[in-house]
N, C-alpha and C positions, 0 to 999 in steps of 0.2 A: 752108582755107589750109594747103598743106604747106609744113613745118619744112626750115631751112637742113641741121641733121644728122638721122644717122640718132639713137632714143632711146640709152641706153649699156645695155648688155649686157655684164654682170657670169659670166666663163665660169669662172674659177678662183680659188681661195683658199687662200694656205698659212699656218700651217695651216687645217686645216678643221674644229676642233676646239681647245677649250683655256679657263682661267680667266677671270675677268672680267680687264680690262687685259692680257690679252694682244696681241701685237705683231703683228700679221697684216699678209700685204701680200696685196692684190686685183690681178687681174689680168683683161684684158675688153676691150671695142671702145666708142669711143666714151665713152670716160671725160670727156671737157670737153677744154676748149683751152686752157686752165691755170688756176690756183690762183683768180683771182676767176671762174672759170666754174662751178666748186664750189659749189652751193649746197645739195644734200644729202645725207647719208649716214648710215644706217640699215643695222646686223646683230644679228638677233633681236630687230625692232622695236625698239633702243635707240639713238638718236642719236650718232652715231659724229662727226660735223662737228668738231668742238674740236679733235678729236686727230689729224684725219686732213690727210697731208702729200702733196700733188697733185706725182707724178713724173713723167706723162706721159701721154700719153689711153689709154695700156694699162694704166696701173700708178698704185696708189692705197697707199699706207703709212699704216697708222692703228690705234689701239689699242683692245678691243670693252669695251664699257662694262656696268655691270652690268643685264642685261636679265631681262626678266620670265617670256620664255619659250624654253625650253631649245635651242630647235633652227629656227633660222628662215634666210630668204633675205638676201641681200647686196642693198641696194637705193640705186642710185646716179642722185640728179638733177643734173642741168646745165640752166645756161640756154639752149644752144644745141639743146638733145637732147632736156630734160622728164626725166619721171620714166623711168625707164628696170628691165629687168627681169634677173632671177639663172635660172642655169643649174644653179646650186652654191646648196651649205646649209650653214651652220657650226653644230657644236654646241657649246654652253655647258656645261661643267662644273664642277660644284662645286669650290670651294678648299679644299686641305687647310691649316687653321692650325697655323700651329708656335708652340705652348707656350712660356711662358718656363723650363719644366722639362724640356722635350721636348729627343732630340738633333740635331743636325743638323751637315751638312756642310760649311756655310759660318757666318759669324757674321752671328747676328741684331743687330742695333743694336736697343737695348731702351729707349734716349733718343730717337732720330727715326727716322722712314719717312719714305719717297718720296712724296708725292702724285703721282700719274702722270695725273690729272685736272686740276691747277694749276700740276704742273714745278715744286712749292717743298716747301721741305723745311717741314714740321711737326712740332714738338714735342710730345709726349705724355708723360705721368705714366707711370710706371716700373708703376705699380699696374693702370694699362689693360690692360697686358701677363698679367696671372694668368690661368691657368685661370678660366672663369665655374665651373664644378660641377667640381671634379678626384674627387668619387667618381662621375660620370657618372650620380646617380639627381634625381630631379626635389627642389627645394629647395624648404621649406616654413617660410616665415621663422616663430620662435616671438614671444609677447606676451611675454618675459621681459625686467624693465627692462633700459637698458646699464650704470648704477650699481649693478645690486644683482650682474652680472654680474662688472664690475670689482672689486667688495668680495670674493664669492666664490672668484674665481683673484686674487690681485694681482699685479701684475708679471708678468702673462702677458698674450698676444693670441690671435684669433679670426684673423690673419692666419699662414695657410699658409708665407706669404716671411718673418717673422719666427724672428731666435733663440731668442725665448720661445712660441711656439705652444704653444699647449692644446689639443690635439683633443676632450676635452672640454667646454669653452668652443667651440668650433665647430659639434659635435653638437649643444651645446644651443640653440643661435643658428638654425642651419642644418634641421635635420631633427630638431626634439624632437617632433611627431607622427610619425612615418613609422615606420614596421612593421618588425617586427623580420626579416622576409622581403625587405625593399628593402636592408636596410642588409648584410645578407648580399650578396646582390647584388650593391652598396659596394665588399665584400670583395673578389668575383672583379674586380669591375673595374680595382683597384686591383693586382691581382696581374698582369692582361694588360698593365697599362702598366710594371711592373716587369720583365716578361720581353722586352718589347721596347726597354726599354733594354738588357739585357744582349747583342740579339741580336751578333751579329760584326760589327764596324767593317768590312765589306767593298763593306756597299751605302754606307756614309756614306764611303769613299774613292772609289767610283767616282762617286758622287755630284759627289765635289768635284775629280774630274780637271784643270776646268778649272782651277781656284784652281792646283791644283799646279804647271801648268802655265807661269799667269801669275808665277806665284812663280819657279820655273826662268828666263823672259825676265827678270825683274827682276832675278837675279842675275847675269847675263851678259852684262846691259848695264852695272851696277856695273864687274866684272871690266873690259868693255871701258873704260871711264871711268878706271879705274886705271891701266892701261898707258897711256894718253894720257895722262896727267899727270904721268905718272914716278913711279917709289918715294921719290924724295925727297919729296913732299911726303907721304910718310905718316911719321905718328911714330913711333919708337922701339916704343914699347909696342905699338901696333898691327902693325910688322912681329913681334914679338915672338910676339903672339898667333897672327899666321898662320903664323909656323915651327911651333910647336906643335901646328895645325890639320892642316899639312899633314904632321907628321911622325907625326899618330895616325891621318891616312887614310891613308899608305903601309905602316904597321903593319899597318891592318884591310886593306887591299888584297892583302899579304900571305898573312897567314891565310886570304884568301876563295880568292886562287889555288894557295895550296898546297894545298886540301882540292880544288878542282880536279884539277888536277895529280894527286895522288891518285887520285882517281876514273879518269884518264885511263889513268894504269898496271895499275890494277883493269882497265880493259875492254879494252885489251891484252893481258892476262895473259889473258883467256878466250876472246878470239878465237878462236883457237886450237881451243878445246873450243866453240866455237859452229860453226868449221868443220867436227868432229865431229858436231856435232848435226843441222846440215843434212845431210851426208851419208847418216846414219842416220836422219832423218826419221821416216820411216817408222815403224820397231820404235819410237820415243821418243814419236810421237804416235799408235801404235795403240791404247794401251788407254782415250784420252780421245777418241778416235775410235769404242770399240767403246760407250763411253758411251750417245753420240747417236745411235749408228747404232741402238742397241739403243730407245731412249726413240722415236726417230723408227718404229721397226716395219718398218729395214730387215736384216734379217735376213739376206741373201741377202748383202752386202756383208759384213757381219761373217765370215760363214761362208767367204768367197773371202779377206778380207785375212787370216783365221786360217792357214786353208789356205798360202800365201804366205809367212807369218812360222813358218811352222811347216818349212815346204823349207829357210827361210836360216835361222833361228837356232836348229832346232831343240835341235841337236847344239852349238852355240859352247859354247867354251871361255872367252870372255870375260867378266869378272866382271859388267862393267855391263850385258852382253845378257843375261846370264842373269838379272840381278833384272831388267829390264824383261820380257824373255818368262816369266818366274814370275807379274807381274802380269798379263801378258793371259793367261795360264792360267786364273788366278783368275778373270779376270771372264768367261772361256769358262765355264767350270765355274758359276759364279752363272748365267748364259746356260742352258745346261743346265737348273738346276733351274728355272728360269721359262718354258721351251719346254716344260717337262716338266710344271708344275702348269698352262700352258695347254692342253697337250693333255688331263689330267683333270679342264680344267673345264669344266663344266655349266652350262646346257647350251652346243652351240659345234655349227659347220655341218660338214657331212661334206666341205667344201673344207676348213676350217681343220683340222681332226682331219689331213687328208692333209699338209697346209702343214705341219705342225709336226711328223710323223713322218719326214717328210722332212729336216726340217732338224737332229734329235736326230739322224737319223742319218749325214749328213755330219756330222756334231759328233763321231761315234763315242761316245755315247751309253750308259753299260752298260745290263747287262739288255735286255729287248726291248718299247720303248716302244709301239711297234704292239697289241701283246697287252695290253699294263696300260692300252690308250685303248680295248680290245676289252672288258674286265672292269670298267673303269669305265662305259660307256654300259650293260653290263648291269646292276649296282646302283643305276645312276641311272633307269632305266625301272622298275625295278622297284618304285622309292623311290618315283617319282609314278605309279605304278597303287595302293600303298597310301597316300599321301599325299591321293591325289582319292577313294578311300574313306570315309578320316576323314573328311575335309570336309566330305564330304554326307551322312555321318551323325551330325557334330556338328549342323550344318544340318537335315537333319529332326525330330530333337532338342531344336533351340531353337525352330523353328517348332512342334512337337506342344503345347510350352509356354503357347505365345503362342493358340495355334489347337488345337480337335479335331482330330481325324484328316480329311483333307484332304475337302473339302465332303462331311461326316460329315453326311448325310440321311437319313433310315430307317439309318443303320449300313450305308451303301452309298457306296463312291466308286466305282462305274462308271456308265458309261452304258448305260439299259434297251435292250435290242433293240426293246423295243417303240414307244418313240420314234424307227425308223426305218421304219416300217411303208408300206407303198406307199399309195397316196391311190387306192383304188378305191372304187366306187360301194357296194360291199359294207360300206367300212371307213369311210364318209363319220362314223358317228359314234361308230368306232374312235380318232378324232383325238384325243378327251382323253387319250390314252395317252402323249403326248411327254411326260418328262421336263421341270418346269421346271428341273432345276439339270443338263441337257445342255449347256446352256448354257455354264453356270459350270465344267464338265468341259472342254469343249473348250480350254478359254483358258490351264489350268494343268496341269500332268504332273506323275504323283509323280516324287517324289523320286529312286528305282530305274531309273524309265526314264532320268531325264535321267542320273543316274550312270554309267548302261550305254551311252548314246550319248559323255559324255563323255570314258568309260574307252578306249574302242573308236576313237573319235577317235583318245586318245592313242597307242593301240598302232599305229594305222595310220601314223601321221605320224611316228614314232619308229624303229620296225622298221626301213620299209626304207634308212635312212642304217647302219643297224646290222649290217643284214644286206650290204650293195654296202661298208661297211668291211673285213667280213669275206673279201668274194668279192677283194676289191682286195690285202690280205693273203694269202690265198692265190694268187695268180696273180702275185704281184710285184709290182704297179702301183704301189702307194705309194712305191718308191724311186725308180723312174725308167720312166716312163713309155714311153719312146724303147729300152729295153732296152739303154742303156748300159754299168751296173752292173748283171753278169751275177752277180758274187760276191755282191751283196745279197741280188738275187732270189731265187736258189737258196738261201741261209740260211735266206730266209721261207718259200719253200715248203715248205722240211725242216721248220721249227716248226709250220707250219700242218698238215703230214700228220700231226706228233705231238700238236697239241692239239684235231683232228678231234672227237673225241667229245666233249671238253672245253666246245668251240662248242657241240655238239650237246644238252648237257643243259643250258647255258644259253637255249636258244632253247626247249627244253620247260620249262625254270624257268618263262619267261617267257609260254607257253602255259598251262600250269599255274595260274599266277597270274592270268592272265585270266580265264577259265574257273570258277576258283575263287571270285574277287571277285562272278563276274555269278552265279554257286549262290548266293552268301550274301545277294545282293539280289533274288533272284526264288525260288529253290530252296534255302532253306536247311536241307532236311529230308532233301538230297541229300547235304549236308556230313560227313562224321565229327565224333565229337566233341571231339576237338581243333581241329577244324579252322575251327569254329564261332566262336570267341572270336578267330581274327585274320583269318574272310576274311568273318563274318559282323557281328554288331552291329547291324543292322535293328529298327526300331520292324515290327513286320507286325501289326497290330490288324485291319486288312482286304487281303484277297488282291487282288493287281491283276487288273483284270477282261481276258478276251478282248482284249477290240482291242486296250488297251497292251502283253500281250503278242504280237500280235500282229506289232507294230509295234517292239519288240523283236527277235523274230523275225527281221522285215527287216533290223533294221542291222545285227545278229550275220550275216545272210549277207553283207550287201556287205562287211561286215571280210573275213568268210573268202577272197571276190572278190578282195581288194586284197590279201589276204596269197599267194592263191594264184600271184596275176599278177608276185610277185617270183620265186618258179620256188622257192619251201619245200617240200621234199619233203613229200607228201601224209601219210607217217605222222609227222611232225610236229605235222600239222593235224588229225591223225584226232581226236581230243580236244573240236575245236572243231565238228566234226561230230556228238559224241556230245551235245553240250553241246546243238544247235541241233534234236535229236533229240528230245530229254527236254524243250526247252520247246514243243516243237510236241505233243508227246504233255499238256502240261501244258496248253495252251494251248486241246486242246479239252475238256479234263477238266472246266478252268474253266468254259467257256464255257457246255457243256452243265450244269452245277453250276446256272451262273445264270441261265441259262434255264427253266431247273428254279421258280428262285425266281421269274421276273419271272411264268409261268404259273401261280403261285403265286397272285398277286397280281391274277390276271386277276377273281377273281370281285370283288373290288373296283370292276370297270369294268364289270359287268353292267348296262346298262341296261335291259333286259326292253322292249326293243321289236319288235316279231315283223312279219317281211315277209310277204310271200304266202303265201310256203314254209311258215310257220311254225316260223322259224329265228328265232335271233337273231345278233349281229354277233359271239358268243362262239366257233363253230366256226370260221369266217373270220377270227378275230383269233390263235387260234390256229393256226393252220396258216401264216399267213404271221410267227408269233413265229418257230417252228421254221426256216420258211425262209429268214428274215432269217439267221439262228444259224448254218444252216449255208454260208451265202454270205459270212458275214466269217470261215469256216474255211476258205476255198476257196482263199488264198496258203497255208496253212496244211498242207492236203490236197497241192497240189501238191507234187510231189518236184522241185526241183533238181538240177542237174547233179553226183551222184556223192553224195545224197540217197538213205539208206533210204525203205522208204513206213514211215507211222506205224502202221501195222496190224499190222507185220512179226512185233512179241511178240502169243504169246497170251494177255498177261494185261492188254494193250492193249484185245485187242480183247473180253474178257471184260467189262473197265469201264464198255469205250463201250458195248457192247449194254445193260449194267446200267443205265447213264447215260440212256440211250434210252427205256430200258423203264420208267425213274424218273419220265421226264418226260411220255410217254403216262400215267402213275398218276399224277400228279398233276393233270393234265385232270379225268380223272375222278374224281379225288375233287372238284376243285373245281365239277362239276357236281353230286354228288351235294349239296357242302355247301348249293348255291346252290337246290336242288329241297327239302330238308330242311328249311333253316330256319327258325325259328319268323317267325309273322307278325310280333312285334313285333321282331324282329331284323332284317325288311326295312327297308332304308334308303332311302327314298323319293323322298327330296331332288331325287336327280338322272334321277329316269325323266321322260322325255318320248314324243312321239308319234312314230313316222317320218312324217313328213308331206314327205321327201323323194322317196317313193315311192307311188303311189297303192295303199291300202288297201279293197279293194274288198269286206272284212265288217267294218271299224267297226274301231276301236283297242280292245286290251283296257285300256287303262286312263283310261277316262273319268274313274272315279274318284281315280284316281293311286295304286291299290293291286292287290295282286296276293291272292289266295286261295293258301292251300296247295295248289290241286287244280288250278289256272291254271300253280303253277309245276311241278309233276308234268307237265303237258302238253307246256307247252316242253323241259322238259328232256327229256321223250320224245321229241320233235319232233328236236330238237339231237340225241339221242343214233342216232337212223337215219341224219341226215344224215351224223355222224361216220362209220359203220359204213361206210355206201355210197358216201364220198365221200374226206371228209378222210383218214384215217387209211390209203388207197391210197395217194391224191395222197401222205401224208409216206412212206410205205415206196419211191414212185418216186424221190424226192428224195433221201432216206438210200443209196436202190444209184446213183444219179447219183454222189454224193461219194467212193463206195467204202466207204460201210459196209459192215461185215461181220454175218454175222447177222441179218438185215433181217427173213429170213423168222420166224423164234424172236420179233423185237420186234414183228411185225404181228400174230404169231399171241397171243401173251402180253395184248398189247393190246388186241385183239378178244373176245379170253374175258373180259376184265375188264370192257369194256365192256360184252356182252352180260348177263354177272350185274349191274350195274347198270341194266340197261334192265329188266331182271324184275322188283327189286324195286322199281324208280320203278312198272313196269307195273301189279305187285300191290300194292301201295300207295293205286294211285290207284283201282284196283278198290273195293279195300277201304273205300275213302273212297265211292263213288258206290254198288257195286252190292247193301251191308248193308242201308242204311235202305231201299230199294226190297224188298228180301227181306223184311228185316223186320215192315214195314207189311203183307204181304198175309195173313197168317194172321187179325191183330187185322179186316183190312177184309172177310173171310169171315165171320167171324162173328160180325158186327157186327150186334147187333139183335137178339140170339138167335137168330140161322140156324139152321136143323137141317138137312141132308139128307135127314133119314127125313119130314120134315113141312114138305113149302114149298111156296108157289102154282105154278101155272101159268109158268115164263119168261116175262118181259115185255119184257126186253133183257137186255144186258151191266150188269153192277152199278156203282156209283160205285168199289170199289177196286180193280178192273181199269184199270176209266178213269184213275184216281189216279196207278197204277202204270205208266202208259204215260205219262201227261203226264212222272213223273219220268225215264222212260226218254228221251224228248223232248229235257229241258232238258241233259241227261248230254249227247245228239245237239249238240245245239246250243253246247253250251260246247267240246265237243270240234272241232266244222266251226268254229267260229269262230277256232281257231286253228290247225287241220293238219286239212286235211279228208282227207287219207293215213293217219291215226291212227282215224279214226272206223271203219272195218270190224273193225279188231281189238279197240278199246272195245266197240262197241257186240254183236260177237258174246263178249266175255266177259260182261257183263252179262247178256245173253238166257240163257244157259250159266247163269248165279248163279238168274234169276228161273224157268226154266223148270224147274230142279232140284229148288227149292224146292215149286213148283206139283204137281210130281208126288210128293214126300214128304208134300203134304198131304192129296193125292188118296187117296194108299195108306194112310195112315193114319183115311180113315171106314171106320167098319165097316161102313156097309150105308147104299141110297141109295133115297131112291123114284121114281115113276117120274119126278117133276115134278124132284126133286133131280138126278137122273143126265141129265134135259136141259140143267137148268141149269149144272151143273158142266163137261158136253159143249160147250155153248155158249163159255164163259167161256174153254176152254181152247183153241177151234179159232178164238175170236177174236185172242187173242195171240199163236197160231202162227203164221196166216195174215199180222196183222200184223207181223211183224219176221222172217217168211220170208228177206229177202235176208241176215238175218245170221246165220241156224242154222249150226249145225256138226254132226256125229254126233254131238257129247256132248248138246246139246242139242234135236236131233230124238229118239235115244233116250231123252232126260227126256219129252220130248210121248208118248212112244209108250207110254211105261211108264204115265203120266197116266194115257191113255185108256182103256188095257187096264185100268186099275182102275176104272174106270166098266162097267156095265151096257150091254147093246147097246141100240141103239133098233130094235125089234117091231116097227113102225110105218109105215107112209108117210106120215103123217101127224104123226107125231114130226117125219121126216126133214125134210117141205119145212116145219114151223115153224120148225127149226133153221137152215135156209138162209134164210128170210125173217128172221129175228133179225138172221142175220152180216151179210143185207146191207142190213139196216137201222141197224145200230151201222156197216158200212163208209161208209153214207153219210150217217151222222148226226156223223161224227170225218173228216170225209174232208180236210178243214185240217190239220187236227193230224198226220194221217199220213201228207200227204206228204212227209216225212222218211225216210218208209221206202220211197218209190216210186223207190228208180234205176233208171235206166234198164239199168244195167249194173252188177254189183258185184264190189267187187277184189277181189283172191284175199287171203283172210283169214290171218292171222297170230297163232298163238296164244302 
């Protein structure tokens, strides 16, 4: 069932804000069809119907009642319409009460209020009116009797509105617990409502305008009521009164217009000089002109309204232009010296340095501010290249404190070359050679480097403003660009051709000082010794290795790049060239220093694993340390455009060869250390098997130990390979890079080698081919042998046979690890035994016939056998034997003799095919 109206819709509310009982009128559609159609009304959920006065279906008059919640809808029902809905919101604000102590702008009635809920006046007690708390803290009634309170004060009260108050008596009533920090509190509260009484009666008049107001109508309808009634009916007295009213207002009316009037001849009288002041405008508001033009950073207006006041009033004769143009003098001249401490300060852009040399000098300027903006960018560059010194050597300094000397490991902060080694098949277990704290090196840069990268920075970024200042100063550009001001130019060019040189040992100060800074952080042994204590100051416990300076190296060239390309004359620069000279010559001093040392350290990485070759990974690890070494020299080696070579001095290249020839001796020693060593000073730990290669005679360390006489082999073994191989291969490498002397360091190196191949060679002799010499005298005449009284030869004897087994095991230990080594082993040995054989031969006196077979036998059996390893030293020991033996007479001697040999050849024929090659190498003694 649809309704007769639409519901009512509530669209405006004025206000739309305000106290409770305030007086709002609604306005909307559909509001009812008059006063009994009204049946409800509701703003911020509080029922509004009492009070509300039905005007007309748009418009509702009514007063908001005190609601519960702060901010709600207008909601208006009718019977024809229902409950109906808001567009609008009214908010509820709290009431400010006014005090019966408080001030205010109209009169409070402190006997009755309005009820605006009931339209009837209500009486109230005078006491309802008090402050509830007037020291604003919370009230904490005490148990103190009201009789013993009364005895205590007498004749006093706890009431505040009383002429007998006792603030005492109040305290103690009120707040006799409460803390001695509330009642402070108290205090300020009591002092804020004191000073808002005092504030200015100006809000409490405008406050009460309207009172004023009403008061004016009220008087003016009196006044009208008067005249309609006539003067006579006022009385004597009362006319009386108002003569006297009116004749003390025409007095004060008086006095108020004559101090007018006054005033009025005052601004008359100066017209006049105001029409003066317009006129001249200008001069009278330049110097508060020159204020803000100056505050604001227009400079350029200052300088033209100067210019301008400077045509017209330069010359007046006038008193009053001359003290106004003395004041803009002044603040010209203050202008000046603040264009002028702008221009030397630091730092500032090479636009502003020009902006400001420009404008000193339309200013006419003394002195010549161009040059002292020239001399100040020189002391301030030079302040921070020594400035960024200190820094980072306070900073290394506190870190050294905090930290040992930077990843201070073995007393090395660089990285090993040998933790760059290439990944061959050769170096597969080369690999524990990387450095673990390479690592930890990559990530952090001393101290020196980062200093010289960020001193270099600074000069690059600094110079060329300093240097296009300078070029701009000489060529005129800084006054006028457009070559207007021909007179300026020419001044500057005349100053600039006389402080030519001037410039010119500022710009080597400041080469100098570069140069200097990067000695005392890399080369500080290049320094003088003065010169030590202000360009130096470095902690240097450990030298930086090759690559940082390397890399060093680099940035000092791209500076000299970046300096070159502003157009510095080259002998300016020559400094940074000698500079970039002496660390490339340093650079590989180092390098090779510490290669020196990492080859050093190689015998620490011996694992004694032996390939085919009977090699170990110790030549191969060496030869690629060297060539790693000289391949991060190789930016280093390169010469640069307009670049000595580093060879150029001969005391350069005297070092390097020494350095060179430093580092092949220590190879070698570190092989000799490593063939030398005592067995128990092998460290066993880390030998393993090559089992990445097939070993096709068995690994020599089954038992995971090495013999003294195992490691004489290898290191023989290593020490041919070196001769024939490596030690070429580094001499092509060193004439690749441009060493010098190559041939002096392969030659040096090769002799050193080879007296270490001798005595590893005779050494290991000495070890194998004694005890075999030794034993055959004892094993001759064992048994009591005689040669003048022995049977019939029956064979070869057991210490012949003895003596070949041991020759054998010698064979066998030797093929088992360089079977290239076994002709030259095995023909010393024979050489030891067959020498032996024959001093023992020559030393019988006399032999029988049975003797001189047997002895014949014994020695054409061990020739025969080890045949392929004779030598003439050795064939002349068999010959001398024999000759000292007796001939065999005989035919019958002869074929028992041949039936012996070939019965001992084919009673051992096992055991001696050791000596059957097929082919044998040309022997090496």
């Amino acid at each position: 069932m649809s309704r007769a109206r639409q519901p009512p819709l509530v669209t405006g509310i004025s206000p739309n804000e305000g106290i409770s009982w305030t007086k709002v009128t609604i306005r909307g559609e559909n509001l009812g069809t008059g006063p009994t159609d009204l049946i409800g009304l509701t703003i911020c959920g509080h029922n509004c119907l009492l009070t509300a006065e039905w005007m007309s279906a748009s418009k509702i008059v009514c007063r908001v009642g005190q609601a519960k919640n702060d901010k709600g809808d207008i909601i208006v029902t009718t019977k024809s319409g229902g409950k109906g809905t808001s567009t609008v919101s009214f908010k509820l604000l709290k009431p400010e009460k006014i005090g019966i102590l408080d001030q205010s702008a109209v009169w409070v009635d402190e006997m009755n209020y309005y009820d605006m809920r009931t339209d009837r006046n209500k009486g109230i007690p005078p006491l309802s009116l008090r402050p509830a708390n007037p020291l604003g803290i919370e009230i904490d009634k005490g148990r103190f009797p009201q009789k013993d309170l009364e005895a205590l004060f007498p004749g006093m009260s706890a009431d505040f509105t009383s002429e007998n108050f006792s603030a005492a008596w109040y305290l103690i009533e009120n707040h006799s617990t409460t803390s001695f920090d509330q009642l402070k509190m108290a205090v300020v509260n009591l002092k804020k409502q004191a000073n808002k009484k005092n504030e200015g009666s100006l809000a409490y008049v405008k406050g009460g305008l309207s009172t004023f107001f009403e008061a004016q109508d009220a008087l003016s309808a009196i006044h009208q009521k008067l005249e309609a009634d006539g003067t006579e009916k006022v009385e004597g007295s009362m006319t009386q009164k108002l003569e006297n009213v009116l004749n003390r207002a025409s007095n004060t009316a008086d006095t108020l217009f004559q101090e007018v009037l006054g005033r009025k001849d005052k601004a008359d009288s100066t017209r006049n000089a105001l029409n003066v002041l317009q006129r001249f405008k200008f001069l009278f508001n330049l110097p508060l002109n020159i204020e803000r033009n100056i505050q604001k950073g227009d400079y350029d207006v200052v300088i033209n309204d100067y210019e301008k006041a400077k045509s017209l009033f330069g010359k007046t004769e006038v008193q009053v232009f001359k003290k106004y143009y003395a004041e803009v003098e002044t603040r010209i001249e203050a202008l000046r010296e603040l264009l002028l401490d702008k221009l030397l300060e630091t730092p500032s852009t090479l636009h502003d340095q020009k902006r400001y040399i420009r404008y000193l000098s339309d200013l006419h300027a003394p002195g010549d501010p161009a040059w002292q903006c020239i001399g100040a960018q020189h002391q301030w560059i030079l302040q921070l290249m020594h400035n960024c010194k200190e820094n980072y050597v306070k900073e290394q300094k506190g870190s050294s404190v905090l930290h040992s000397p930077m990843l201070d490991l073995d007393s090395d902060v660089r990285p090993s070359p040998i933790g760059h080694l290439s990944q061959t098949a050769s170096l597969k277990r080369g690999s524990s050679f990387q450095s673990g704290r390479d690592d930890a090196w990559r990530y952090k840069a001393p101290q020196q480097v980062v200093f010289v990268e960020k001193l270099t920075k600074l000069v690059v970024s600094q110079l060329p403003n300093f240097w296009k200042l300078w070029i701009s100063y000489v060529n005129g550009s800084l006054f006028s660009e457009t070559a207007e001001k021909s007179g300026q130019m020419e001044r500057s060019k005349k100053n600039a051709r006389q402080r030519q040189n001037d410039f010119k040992k500022m710009i080597q100060e400041v080469m100098h000082s570069l140069v200097k800074l990067i000695r005392g952080a890399l080369l500080p042994f290049s320094l003088r010794e003065g010169e030590s204590r202000q360009y130096g100051g470095w902690e240097t416990k450990s030298e930086l290795s090759g690559q940082w300076l390397t890399h060093v190296i680099q940035t000092v060239r791209l500076s000299y790049e970046s300096l070159t390309a502003l157009e510095i004359p080259n002998d300016m620069l020559q400094i940074i060239q000698d500079l970039i000279l002496d660390l490339r010559v340093r650079c590989i001093i180092v390098t090779l220093q510490h290669t020196a040392e990492d080859i050093k350290r190689l015998a620490e990485k011996e694992d004694w694993v032996v390939d085919n070759e009977g090699l170990t990974s110790l030549p191969s690890q060496f030869e690629q340390c060297i060539i790693h070494s000289l391949q991060s020299l190789k930016t280093v080696l390169d010469c640069k455009p307009g670049e000595a070579s580093v060879f150029q001095q001969q005391k350069t290249q005297e070092d390097v060869c020494q350095l060179s020839i430093g580092i092949m001796q220590v190879f070698i020693d570190c092989l000799e250390q490593l063939s030398t060593k005592p067995d128990g000073d092998i460290d066993t730990a880390h030998l393993s098997v090559d089992v990445s290669s097939p070993d096709l005679f068995g690994s020599i360390h089954e038992d995971s130990s090495l013999s003294s006489e195992q490691r004489l082999l290898i290191a023989l073994s290593n020490c041919r390979y070196l001769e024939r191989h490596t030690f070429l291969n580094i001499a092509e490498h060193f004439e690749k890079h441009g060493f010098q002397g190559v041939e002096k360091i392969t030659q040096v190196s090769m002799e050193s080698l080879k007296e270490l191949d001798q005595r590893l060679f005779e050494m290991y002799i000495e070890f194998k081919a004694d005890p075999i010499v030794g034993s055959l005298e004892p094993g001759i005449y064992a048994g009591y042998f005689d040669w003048k009284d022995c049977l019939v030869p029956a064979g070869v004897r057991n210490y012949l046979k003895e003596a070949l087994v041991n020759i054998i095991a010698v064979h066998a230990e030797v093929f088992k690890i360089s079977k290239d080594l076994v002709p030259r082993v095995m023909s010393r040995v024979v050489e030891a035994v067959s020498e032996e054989l024959s001093r023992l031969m020559q030393c019988v006196s006399s032999f029988s016939k049975n003797g001189a077979l047997q002895a014949r036998l014994e020695i054409c059996a061990l020739r025969d056998t080890v045949a392929i390893y004779l030598t003439p030293e050795s064939n002349s020991s068999f010959k001398q034997a024999l000759e000292a033996l007796p001939q065999l007479s005989s035919g019958t001697d002869k074929k028992l003799l041949e039936e012996l040999l070939n019965k001992f050849k084919s009673s051992m024929h096992l055991q001696l095919t050791c000596f059957q090659a097929t082919s044998s190498a040309m022997i090496k003694t």
